[in-house]
C-alpha positions as a printed Julia matrix, in Angstrom:
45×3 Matrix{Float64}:
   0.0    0.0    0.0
   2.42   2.91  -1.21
  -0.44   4.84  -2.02
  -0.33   8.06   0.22
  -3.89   8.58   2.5
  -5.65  11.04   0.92
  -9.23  10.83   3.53
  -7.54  13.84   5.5
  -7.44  15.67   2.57
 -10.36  14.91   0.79
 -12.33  15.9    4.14
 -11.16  19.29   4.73
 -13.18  22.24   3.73
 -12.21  24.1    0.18
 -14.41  26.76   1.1
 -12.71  27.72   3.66
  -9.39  27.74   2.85
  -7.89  31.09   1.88
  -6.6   32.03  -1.76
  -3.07  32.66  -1.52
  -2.16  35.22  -3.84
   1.2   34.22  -5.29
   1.62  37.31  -7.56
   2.09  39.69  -4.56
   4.8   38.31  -2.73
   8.16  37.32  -4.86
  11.3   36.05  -3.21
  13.82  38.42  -4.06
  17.47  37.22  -3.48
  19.9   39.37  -2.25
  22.58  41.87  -3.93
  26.1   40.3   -4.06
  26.67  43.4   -1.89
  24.12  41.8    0.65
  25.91  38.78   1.03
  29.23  39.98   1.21
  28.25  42.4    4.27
  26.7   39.07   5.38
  29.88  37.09   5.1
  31.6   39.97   6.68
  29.47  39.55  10.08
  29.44  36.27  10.4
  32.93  36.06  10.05
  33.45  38.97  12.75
  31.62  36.77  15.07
């Protein structure tokens, strides 16, 4: 039985689960100068 258990999933609610909005948020990486200051302080410490 590798088959995963969906019965939790299938009874949750869909209405009431809140739509993420993906479009807002983006994961912006950091500058290279961001990460050097970064390496700087951690290797101060």
């Amino acid at each position: 039985s590798d088959k995963s258990d969906l019965s939790e999933v299938e009874k949750s609610d869909r209405p009431k689960l809140k739509k993420t909005n993906t479009k807002k948020k983006k994961n912006v990486l950091p500058s290279k100068v961001t990460i050097q200051q970064e390496k700087e302080c951690a290797e101060m410490q």
